[in-house]
C-alpha positions in Angstrom: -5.7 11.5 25.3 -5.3 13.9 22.2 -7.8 15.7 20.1 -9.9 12.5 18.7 -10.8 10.3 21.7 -9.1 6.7 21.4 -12.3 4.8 21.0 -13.8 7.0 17.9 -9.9 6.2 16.4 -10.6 2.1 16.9 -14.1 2.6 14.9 -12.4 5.2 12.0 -10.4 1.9 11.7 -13.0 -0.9 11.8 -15.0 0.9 9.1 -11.9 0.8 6.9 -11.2 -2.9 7.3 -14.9 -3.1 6.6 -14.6 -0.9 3.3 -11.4 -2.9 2.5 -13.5 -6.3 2.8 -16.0 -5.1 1.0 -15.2 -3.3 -1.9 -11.7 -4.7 -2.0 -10.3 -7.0 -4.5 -8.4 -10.6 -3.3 -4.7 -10.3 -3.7 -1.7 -12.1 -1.2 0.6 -9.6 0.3 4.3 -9.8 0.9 5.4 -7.9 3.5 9.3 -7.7 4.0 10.5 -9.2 7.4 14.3 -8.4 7.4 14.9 -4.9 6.4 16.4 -4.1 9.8 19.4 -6.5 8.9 20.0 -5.7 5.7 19.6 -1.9 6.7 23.3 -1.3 7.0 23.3 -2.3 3.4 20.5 0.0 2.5 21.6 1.2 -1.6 23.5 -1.5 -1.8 21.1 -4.3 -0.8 20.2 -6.8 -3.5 16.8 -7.0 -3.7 17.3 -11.3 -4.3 18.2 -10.9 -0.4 14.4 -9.4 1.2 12.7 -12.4 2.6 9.2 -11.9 2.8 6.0 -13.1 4.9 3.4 -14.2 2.8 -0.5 -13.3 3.5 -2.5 -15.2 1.3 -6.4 -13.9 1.0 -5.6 -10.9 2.0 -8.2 -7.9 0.7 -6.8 -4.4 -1.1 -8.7 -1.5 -2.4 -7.2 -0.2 -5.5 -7.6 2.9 -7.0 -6.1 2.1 -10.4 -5.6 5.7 -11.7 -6.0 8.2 -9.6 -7.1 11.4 -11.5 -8.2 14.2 -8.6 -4.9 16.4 -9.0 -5.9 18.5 -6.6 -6.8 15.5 -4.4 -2.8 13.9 -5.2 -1.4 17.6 -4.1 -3.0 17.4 -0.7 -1.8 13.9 -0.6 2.0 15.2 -0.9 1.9 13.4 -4.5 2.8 15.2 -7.6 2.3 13.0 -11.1 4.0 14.4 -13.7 4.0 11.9 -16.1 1.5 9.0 -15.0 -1.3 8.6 -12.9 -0.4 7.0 -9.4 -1.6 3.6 -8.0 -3.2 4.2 -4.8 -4.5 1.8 -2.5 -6.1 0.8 1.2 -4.8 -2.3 3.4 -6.6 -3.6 6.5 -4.4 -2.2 9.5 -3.5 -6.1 10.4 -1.1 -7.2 9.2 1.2 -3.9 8.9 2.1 -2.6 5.5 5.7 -1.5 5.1 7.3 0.6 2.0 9.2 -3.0 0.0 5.7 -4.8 0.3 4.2 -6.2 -2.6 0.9 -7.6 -3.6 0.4 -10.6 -6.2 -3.1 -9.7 -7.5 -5.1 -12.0 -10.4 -5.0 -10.6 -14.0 -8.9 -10.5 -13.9 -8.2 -7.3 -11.7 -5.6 -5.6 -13.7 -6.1 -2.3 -16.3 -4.8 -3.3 -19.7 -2.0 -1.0 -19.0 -0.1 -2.4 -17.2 2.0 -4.9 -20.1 0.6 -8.1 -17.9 2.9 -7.0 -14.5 0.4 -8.8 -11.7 2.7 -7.7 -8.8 2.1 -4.2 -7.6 5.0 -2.9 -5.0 4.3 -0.3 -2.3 6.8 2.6 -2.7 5.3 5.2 -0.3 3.0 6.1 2.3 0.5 8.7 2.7 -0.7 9.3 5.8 -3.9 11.7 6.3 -6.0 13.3 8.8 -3.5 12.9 11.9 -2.5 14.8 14.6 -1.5 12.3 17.4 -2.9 9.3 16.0 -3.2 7.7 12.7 -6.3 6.7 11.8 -6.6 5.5 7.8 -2.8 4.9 6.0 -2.7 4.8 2.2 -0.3 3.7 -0.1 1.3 4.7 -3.4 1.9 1.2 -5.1 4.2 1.0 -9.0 4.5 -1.8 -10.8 7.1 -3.9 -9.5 10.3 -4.3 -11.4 11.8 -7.4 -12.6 14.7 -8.9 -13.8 14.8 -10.2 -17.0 
């Protein structure tokens, strides 16, 4: 047992998978399921080679341009140049750093040159000492060949 009883951690995480359903937008996650074996390859890995699990209906809460600076400092993130993508997953199924989401233009700011899939390239983990209790995620624009 640590500082912050186990039970009041389980309800700190239903009320975020009841945020995430309710103000969250619908999206389908892929979440990478063999990075382990392609791990001895790690720089050199082609990303043509990451199979993926797809979640379709899944729910995200995106935070399109996140403008608190001093906010993004206590998160560890420092923009230079552009605002960061920031957003909030249900804890099931896990998010990984390599996931993406496929969300519907409808969604989308107009700055983003029509790029629908959003790729989570860091993790920000708050408020923990020995147990995690909300995870979010710095997303970019995934990259594509053309």
């Amino acid at each position: 047992m640590g500082i912050i009883p186990y039970e009041t951690i389980d309800v700190i995480k239903k009320f975020n998978d009841l945020a995430v359903d309710i103000y969250g937008i619908d999206c389908t996650l892929y979440i990478p399921n063999n990075l382990t074996a392609l791990e001895p390859n790690d720089a050199y890995t082609d990303p043509a080679t990451i199979t993926y699990r797809t979640y379709s209906d899944q729910k995200v809460w995106v935070e399109w341009f996140a403008k608190d600076i001093v906010r993004l400092r206590k998160l560890g993130i420092f923009a230079e140049g552009e605002l960061p993508i920031i957003a909030y997953f249900k804890n099931y199924p896990e998010v990984t750093i390599k996931s993406y989401i496929k969300v519907p233009m409808r969604y989308i700011p107009g700055t983003f040159n029509d790029n629908d899939c959003f790729e989570v390239v860091d993790e920000i983990m708050i408020g923990t000492y020995n147990t995690e209790t909300i995870r979010k995620f710095k997303l970019a624009p995934q990259r594509r060949k053309v």
